[in-house]
Legacy VTK file of the C-alpha trace (Angstrom):
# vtk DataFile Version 3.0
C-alpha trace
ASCII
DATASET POLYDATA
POINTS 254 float
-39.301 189.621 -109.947
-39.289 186.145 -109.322
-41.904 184.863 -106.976
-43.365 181.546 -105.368
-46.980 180.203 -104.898
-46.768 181.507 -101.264
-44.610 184.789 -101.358
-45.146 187.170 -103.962
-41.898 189.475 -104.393
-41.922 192.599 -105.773
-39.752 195.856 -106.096
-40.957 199.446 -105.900
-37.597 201.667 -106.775
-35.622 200.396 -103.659
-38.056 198.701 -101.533
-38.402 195.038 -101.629
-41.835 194.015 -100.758
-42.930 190.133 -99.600
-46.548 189.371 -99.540
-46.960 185.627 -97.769
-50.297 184.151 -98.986
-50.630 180.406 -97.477
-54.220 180.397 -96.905
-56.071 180.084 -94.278
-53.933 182.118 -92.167
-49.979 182.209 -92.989
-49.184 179.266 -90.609
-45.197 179.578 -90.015
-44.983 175.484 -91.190
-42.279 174.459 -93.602
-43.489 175.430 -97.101
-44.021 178.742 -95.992
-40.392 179.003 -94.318
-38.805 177.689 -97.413
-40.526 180.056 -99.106
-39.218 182.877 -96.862
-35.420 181.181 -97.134
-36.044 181.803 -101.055
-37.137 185.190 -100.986
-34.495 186.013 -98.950
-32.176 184.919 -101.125
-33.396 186.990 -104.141
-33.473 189.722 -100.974
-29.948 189.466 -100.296
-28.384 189.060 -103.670
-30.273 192.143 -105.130
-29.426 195.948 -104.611
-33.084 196.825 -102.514
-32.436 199.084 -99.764
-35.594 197.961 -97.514
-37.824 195.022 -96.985
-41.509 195.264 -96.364
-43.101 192.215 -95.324
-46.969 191.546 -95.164
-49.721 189.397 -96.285
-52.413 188.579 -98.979
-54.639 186.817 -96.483
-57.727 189.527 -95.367
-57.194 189.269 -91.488
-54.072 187.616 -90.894
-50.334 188.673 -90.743
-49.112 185.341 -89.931
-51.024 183.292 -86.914
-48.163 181.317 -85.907
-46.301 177.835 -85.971
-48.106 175.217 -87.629
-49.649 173.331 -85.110
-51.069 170.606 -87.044
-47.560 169.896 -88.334
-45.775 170.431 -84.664
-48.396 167.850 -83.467
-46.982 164.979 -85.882
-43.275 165.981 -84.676
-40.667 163.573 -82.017
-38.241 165.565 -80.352
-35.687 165.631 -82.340
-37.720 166.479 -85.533
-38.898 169.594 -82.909
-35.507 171.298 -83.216
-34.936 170.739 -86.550
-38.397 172.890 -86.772
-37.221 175.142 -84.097
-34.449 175.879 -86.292
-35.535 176.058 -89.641
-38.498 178.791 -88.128
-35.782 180.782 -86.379
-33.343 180.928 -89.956
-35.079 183.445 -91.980
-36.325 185.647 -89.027
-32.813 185.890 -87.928
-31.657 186.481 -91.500
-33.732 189.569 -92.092
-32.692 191.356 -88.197
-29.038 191.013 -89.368
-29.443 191.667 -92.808
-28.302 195.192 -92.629
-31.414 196.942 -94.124
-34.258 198.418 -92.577
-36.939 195.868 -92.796
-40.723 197.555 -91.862
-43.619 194.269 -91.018
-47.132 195.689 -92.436
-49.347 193.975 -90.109
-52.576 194.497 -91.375
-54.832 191.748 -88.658
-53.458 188.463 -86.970
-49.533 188.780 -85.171
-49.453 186.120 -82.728
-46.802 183.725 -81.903
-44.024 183.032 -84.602
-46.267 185.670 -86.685
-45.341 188.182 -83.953
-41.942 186.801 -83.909
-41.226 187.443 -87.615
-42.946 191.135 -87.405
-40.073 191.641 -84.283
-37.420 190.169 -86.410
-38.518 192.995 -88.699
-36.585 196.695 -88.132
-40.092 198.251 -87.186
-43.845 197.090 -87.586
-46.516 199.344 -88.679
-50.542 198.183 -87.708
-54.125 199.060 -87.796
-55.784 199.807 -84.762
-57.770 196.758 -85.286
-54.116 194.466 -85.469
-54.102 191.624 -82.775
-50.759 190.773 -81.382
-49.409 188.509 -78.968
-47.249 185.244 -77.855
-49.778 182.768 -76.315
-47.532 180.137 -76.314
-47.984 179.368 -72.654
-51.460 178.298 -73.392
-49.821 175.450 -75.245
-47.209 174.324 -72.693
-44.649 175.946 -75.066
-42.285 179.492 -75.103
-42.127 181.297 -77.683
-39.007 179.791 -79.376
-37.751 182.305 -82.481
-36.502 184.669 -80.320
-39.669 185.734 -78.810
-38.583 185.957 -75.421
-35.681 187.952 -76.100
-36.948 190.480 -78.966
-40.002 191.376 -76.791
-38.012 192.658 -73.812
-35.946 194.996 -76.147
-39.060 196.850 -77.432
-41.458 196.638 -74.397
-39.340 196.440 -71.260
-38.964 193.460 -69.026
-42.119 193.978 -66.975
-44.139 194.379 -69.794
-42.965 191.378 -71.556
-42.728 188.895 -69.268
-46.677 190.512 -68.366
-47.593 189.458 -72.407
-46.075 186.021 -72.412
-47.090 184.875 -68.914
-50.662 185.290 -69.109
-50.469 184.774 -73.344
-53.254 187.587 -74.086
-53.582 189.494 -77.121
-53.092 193.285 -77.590
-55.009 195.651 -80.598
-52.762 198.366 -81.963
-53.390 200.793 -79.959
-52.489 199.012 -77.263
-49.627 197.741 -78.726
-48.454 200.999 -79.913
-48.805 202.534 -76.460
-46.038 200.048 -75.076
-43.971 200.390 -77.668
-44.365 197.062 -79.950
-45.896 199.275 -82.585
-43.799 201.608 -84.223
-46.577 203.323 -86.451
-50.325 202.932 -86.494
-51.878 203.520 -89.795
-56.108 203.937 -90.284
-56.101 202.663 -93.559
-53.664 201.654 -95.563
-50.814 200.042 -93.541
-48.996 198.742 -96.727
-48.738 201.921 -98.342
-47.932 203.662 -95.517
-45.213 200.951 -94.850
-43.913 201.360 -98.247
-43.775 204.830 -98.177
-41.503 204.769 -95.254
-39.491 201.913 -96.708
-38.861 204.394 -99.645
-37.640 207.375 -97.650
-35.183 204.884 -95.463
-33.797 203.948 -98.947
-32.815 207.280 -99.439
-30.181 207.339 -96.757
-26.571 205.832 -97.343
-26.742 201.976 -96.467
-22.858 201.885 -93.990
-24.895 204.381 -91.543
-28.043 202.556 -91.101
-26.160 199.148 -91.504
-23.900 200.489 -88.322
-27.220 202.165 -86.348
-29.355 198.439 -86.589
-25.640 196.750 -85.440
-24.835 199.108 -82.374
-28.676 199.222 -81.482
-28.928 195.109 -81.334
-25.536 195.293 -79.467
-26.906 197.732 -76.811
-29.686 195.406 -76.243
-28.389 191.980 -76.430
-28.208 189.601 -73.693
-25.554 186.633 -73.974
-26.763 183.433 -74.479
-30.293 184.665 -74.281
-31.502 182.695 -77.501
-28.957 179.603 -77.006
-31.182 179.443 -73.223
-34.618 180.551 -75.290
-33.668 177.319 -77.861
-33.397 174.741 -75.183
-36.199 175.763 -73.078
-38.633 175.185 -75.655
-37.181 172.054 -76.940
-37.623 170.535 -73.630
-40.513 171.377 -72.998
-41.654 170.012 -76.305
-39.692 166.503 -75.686
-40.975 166.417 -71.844
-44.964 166.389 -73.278
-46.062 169.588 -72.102
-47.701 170.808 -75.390
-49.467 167.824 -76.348
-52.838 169.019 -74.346
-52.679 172.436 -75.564
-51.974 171.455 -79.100
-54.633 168.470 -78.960
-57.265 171.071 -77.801
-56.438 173.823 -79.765
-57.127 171.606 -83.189
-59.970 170.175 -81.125
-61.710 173.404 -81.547
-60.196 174.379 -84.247
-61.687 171.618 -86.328
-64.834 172.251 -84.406
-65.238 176.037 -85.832
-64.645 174.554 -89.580
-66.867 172.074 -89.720
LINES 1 255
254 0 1 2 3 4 5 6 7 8 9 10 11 12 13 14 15 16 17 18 19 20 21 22 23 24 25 26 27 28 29 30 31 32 33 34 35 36 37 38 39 40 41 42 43 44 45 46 47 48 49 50 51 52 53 54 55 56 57 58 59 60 61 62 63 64 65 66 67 68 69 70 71 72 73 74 75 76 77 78 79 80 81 82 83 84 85 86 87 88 89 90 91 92 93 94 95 96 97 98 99 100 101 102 103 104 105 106 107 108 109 110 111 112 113 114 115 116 117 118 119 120 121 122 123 124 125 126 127 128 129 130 131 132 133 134 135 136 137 138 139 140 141 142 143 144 145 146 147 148 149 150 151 152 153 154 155 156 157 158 159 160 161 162 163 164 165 166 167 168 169 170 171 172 173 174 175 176 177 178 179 180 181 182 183 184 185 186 187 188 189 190 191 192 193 194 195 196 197 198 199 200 201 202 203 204 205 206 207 208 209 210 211 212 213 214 215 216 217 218 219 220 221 222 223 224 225 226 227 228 229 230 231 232 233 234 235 236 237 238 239 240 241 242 243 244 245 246 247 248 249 250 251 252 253
């Protein structure tokens, strides 16, 4: 199975499995979305069933856009990002198959946003999750805004990306983000379950994922989610948040 230096692919029976590892922490910048474009090409033109997605990195999921590369970006060269980020997430929740995120640590931002792209997302108890975005002067802009509703409810939603805290897994399995809560073991357990949704004929659970999206779709809801977080990009309001989250950021490294 082919595989890059930041996604390892591999196939047990008819699960594919994707393992990001773009150390320190799976930062959603551009290698690692090319890499996730590739994949899922190899994804789409095999005969796998199911998709698990997780991560090499001890602690982290995926923590989110790159914020040292967002910082360098104009406008313009904003959405480009905006859209390149937002590709592969959509490609996987219209694929067809069951996808299953292992989230074994760190969800937040466009980590969370892939694991909600995902069909259902298993995590430990000790999992973090959540879209701070608003601590940066941003939204979260890969469908965030509109994915979270669907699985949470409005009230709850709009309660995680106001004030931009982080939930563990229980907590997040309580309201519904979590579909499955694993001890020990998330990957295997995510696996397991890929493997008995493979088992099933594809047209049925193709249909199911279609009519389910459908019920829960709002018009224009990501066209709206796209240009809200472009502007606010282009009008300045992340450059404090940004500045000051590398500020410390390079303070805790050094």
């Amino acid at each position: 199975m082919g595989s890059s230096a930041l996604i390892e692919m591999s196939r047990h029976g008819d699960v594919m499995q994707f393992v990001m590892a773009r150390p320190p922490a799976n930062a959603l910048g551009p290698p690692l979305v090319e890499a996730l474009e590739s994949a899922l090409d190899a994804y789409e033109a095999s005969d796998a069933r199911t998709l698990v997605v997780t991560s090499a990195l001890t602690g982290f999921f995926a923590a989110g856009a790159d914020l040292k590369y967002i910082s360098t970006l104009s406008a313009a060269e904003f959405e480009r990002y905006r859209d390149a980020l937002r590709s592969p997430l959509e490609r996987i929740a219209t694929s067809g198959r069951p996808s299953i995120a292992a989230i074994d640590g760190v969800a937040l931002g466009g980590g969370l946003e892939l694991a909600m792209a995902c069909t259902l997302r298993f995590a430990t108890p000790a999992s973090r999750l959540g879209l701070p975005e608003v601590k940066l002067g941003l939204i979260p802009g890969a469908g965030g805004t509109q994915r979270l509703p669907r699985l949470v409810g409005t009230g709850r939603a709009l309660d995680l990306m106001l004030s931009g805290r982080e939930l563990d897994g229980r907590s997040a399995l309580h309201i519904g983000l979590v579909t499955a809560l694993v001890e020990d073991g998330v990957v295997a357990a995510a696996l397991d379950n890929a493997t008995r949704l493979a088992r099933w004929p594809a047209a049925p659970m193709d249909a199911i994922i279609r009519c389910v999206d459908r019920a829960t779709t709002t018009e224009g809801g990501m066209e709206l989610e796209g240009q809200a977080v472009a502007q606010l990009f282009a009008d300045g309001h992340a450059d404090a948040g940004i500045a000051a989250f590398l500020e410390k950021l390079e303070a805790t490294s050094s």
